[in-house]
C-alpha positions as CSV (number, residue, x, y, z in Angstrom):
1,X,46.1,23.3,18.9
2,X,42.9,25.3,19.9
3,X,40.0,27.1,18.1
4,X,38.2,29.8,19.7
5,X,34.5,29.2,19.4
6,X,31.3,31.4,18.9
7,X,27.8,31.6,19.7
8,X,25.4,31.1,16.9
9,X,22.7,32.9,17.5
10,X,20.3,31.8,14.8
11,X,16.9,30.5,15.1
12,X,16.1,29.5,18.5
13,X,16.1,25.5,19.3
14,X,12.9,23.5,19.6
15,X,10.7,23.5,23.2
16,X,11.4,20.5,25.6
17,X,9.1,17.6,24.8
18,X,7.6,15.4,27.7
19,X,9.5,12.0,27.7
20,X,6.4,10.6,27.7
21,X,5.9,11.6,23.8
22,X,8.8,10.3,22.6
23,X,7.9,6.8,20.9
24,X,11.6,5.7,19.5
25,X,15.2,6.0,19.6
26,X,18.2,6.7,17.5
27,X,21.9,6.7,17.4
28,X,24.2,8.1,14.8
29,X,25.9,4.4,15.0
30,X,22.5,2.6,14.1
31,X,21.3,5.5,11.4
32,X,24.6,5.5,9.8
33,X,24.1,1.5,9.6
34,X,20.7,2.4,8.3
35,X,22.3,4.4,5.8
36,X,24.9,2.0,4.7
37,X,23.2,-1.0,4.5
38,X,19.1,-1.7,5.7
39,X,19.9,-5.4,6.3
40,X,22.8,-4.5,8.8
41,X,20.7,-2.2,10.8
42,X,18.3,-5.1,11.4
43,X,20.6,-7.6,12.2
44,X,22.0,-4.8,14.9
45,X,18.7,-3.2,15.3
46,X,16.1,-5.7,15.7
47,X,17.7,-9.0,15.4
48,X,20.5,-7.8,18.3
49,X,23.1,-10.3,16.7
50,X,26.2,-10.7,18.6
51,X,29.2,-9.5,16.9
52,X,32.6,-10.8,18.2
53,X,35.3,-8.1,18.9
54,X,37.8,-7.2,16.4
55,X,41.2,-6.4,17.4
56,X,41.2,-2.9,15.8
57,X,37.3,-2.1,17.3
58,X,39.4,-3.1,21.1
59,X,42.4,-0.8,20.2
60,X,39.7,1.8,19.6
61,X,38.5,1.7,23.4
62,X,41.5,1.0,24.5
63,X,42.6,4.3,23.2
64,X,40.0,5.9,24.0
65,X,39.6,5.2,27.6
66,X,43.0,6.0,28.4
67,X,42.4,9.7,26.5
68,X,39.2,9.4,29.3
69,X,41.6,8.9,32.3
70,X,44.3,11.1,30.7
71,X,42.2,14.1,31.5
72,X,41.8,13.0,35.2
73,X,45.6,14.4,36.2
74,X,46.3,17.7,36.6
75,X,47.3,19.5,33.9
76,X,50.9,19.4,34.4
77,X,51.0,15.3,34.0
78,X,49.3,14.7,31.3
79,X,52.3,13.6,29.3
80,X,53.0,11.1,26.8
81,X,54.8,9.0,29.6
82,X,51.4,9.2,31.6
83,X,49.4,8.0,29.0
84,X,51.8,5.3,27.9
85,X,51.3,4.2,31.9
86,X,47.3,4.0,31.4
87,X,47.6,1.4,28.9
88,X,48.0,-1.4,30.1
89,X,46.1,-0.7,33.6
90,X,43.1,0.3,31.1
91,X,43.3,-2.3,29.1
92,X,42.8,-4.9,32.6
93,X,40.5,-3.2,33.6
94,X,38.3,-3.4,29.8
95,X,39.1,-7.1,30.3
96,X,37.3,-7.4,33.5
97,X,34.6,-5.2,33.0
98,X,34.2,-7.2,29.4
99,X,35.2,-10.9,29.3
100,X,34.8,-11.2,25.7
101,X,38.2,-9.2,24.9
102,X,40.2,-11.5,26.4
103,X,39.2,-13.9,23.7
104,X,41.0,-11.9,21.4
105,X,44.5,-13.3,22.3
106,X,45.4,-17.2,23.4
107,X,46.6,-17.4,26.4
108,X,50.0,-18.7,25.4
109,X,49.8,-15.5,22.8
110,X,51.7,-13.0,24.7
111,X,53.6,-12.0,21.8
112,X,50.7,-10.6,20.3
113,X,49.3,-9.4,23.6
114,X,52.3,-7.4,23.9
115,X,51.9,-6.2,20.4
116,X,48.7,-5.0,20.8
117,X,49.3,-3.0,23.8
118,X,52.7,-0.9,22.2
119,X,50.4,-0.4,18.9
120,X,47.9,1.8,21.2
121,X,50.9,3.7,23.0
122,X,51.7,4.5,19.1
123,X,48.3,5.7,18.3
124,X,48.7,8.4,21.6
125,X,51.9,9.9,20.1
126,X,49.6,11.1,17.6
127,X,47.3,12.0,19.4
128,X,50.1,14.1,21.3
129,X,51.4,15.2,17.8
130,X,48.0,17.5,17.4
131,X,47.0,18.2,20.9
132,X,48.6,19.3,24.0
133,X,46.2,18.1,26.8
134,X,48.0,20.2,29.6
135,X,46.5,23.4,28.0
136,X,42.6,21.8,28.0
137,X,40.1,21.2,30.3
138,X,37.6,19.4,29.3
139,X,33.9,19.8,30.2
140,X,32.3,16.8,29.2
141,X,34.4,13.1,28.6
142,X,32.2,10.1,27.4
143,X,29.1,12.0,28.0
144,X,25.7,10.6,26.5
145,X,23.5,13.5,25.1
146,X,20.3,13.6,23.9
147,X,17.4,15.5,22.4
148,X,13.8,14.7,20.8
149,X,13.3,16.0,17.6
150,X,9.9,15.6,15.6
151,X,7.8,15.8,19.0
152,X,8.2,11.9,19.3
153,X,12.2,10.6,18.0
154,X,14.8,10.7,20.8
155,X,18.3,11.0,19.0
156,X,21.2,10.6,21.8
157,X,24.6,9.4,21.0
158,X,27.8,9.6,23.1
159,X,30.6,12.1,22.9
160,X,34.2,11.9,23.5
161,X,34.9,15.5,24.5
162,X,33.3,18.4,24.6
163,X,35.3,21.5,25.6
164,X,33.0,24.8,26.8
165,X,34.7,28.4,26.0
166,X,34.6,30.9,29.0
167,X,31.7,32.4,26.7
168,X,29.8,29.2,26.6
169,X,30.5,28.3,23.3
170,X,30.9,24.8,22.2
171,X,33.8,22.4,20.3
172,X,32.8,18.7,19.6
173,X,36.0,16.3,19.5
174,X,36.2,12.7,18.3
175,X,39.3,10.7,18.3
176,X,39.4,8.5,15.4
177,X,41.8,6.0,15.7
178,X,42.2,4.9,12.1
179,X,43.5,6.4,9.5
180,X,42.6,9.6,7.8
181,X,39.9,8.8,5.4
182,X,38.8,9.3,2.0
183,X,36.1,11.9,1.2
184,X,32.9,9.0,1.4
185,X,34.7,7.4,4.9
186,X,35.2,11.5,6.2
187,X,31.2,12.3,5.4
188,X,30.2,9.2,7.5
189,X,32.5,10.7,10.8
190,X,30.7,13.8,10.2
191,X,27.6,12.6,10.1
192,X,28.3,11.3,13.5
193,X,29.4,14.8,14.7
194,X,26.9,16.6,13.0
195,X,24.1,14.2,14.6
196,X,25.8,15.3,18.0
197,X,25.9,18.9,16.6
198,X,22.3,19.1,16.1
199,X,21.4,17.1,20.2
200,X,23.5,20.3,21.6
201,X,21.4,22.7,19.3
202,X,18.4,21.6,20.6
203,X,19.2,21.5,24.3
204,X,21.6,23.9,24.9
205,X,20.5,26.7,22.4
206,X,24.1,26.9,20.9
207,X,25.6,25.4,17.4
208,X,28.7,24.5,18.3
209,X,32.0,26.3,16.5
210,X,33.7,23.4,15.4
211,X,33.1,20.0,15.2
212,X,36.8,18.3,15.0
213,X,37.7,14.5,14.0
214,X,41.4,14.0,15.6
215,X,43.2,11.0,13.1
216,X,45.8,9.8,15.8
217,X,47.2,7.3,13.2
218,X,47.8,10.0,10.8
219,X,48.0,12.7,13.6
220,X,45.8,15.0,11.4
221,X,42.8,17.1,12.2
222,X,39.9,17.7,10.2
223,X,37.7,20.5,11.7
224,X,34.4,21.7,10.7
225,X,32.3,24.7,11.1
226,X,28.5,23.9,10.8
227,X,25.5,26.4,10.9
228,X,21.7,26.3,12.3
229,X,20.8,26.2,8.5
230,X,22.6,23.2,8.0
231,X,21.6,21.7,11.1
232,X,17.7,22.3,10.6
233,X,18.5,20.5,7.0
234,X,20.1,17.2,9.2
235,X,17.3,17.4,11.4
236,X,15.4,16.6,8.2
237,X,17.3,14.0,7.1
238,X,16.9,12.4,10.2
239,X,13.8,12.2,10.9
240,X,13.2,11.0,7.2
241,X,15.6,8.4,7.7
242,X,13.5,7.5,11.1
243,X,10.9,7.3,8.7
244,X,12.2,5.0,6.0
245,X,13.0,2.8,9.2
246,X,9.5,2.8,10.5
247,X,8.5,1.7,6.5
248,X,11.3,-0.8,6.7
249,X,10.1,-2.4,9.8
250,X,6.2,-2.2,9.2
251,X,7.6,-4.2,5.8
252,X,9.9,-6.5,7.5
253,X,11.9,-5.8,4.5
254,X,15.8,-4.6,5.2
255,X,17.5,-5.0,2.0
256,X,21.5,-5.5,1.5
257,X,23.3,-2.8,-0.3
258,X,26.7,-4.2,-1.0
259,X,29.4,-1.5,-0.8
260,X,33.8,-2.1,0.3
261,X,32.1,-2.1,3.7
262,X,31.1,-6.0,3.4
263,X,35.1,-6.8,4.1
264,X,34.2,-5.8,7.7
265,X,30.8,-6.7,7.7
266,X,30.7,-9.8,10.7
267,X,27.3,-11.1,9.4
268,X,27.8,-12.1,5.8
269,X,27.0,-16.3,6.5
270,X,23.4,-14.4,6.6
271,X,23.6,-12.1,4.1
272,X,21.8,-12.6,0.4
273,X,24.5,-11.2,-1.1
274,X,27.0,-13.7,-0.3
275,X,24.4,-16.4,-0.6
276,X,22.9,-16.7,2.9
277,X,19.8,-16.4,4.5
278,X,18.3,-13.7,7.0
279,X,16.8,-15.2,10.3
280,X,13.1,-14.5,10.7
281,X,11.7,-11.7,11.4
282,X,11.6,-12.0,15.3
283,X,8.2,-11.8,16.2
284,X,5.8,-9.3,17.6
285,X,6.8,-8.7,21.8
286,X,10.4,-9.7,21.4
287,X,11.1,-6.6,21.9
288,X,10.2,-3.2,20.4
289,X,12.4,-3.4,16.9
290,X,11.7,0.7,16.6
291,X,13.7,1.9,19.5
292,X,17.5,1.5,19.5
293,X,17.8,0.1,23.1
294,X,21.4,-0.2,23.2
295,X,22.3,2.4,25.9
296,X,26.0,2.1,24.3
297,X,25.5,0.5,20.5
298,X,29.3,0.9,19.2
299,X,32.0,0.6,21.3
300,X,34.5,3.7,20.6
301,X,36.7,2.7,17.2
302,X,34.5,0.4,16.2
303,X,33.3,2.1,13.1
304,X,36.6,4.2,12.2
């Protein structure tokens, strides 16, 4: 499945700013945090607090890195048989390159092991179900972008893919390895794609065509089509959410907001609102809790 995109031509994007301006850092991950709940921003933001890996967050990067290395073969192989054969040579690979996964299985557990591995072949049939990858060439896999916006806020984030038109045009594509969501889940993966929308404005001079979320589970696509108006109006909202994060920080006062989301939430033991109690405030020259540091803060499929 394809979509032509176009050049929007409106409004030209902002000049370069010297690094040497720019005073903080955001990802979509940590603003949508923001956004969701204050408190888990900090204990991701500022307090770093390890999180152990979920089963479902690995079958997310899993999935993903084998869609990476799908895109290596020529055209012609990239078949569902070729993608079923990255799995488990990806997933060794994760292992090694992070111990912590292999803590998700015993080692007598080779039942679930196995399990785990034929679920993420299952979540590549749909993503073969919406997309033929012999017909694409990607220009950009797992690429980290980035643009300042209000002369001194560096917004950067990672894409999946990013496929260039002969024209020069641009489509954004994020595989989402859950399930289709409901409206509320759908406007936090946009936000996401919109925040990578805007980074591409602003250094590349184009609004990309589409912006399209690929639900392997469901093996559904949900594309969108935004505009430099719109994007001018995120810029806004991110650089007032900066700013509410900035007041948050200068405060030392990141509040819970209790939402569905708290059934996934790995930090409740300190949360108020299920009776427990924040660290302190780390102290001044731990570390600078206004820039986002993580070079890589979610791993892919950990929010989906």
């Amino acid at each position: 499945m394809t979509a032509e995109p176009v050049i929007d031509t409106q409004d030209s994007p902002t000049a370069a700013v010297a690094p040497s301006t720019v005073r903080a850092s955001l990802s979509p991950s940590r603003a949508a945090d923001f956004k969701t709940c204050p408190l888990l921003y900090r204990f991701r933001s500022i307090d770093r607090l390890p999180e152990r890996p979920t089963v479902e967050q690995a079958r997310g990067t899993l999935v993903h890195a084998v869609l990476e290395r799908l895109f290596d073969l020529p055209a012609a192989a990239r078949t569902p048989q070729s993608a079923g054969d990255l799995v488990a040579p990806q997933w060794d690979r994760l292992v090694t390159e992070q111990p912590e996964l292999a803590t998700l299985f015993a080692a007598d557990d080779t039942a679930g092991a196995a399990e785990f591995l034929r679920s993420a072949a299952a979540l590549l049939q749909g993503y073969f179900a919406v997309e033929d990858p012999r017909r694409l060439e990607p220009a950009e896999r797992e690429a980290l972008i980035s643009a300042v916006v209000d002369e001194e806020l560096l917004i950067r984030g990672y894409l999946d893919r990013l496929d260039v038109a002969p024209d020069g045009a641009l489509r954004v594509v994020d595989y989402k390895t859950g399930g289709a969501p409901r409206e509320a889940f759908e406007a936090r993966a946009l936000f996401q794609l919109k925040f990578y929308a805007l980074v591409l404005w602003r250094t590349r001079g184009v609004v990309p065509r589409v912006l399209r979320l690929l639900y392997l589970k469901d093996a559904e696509v949900c594309d969108y089509t935004p505009d430099a108006e719109e994007l001018l109006r995120f810029e806004r909202t991110v650089v007032a959410l900066w700013q509410a994060i900035e007041q948050a920080t200068a405060r030392q006062d990141f509040r819970p907001r209790p939402s569905r989301l708290c059934d996934w939430c790995s930090h409740q033991a300190l949360c108020p609102s299920f009776g427990g109690t924040p660290p302190p405030f780390p102290a001044a020259g731990a570390g600078d809790p206004l820039t986002d540091t993580r070079s890589r803060p979610v791993a892919p499929g950990a929010d989906e």
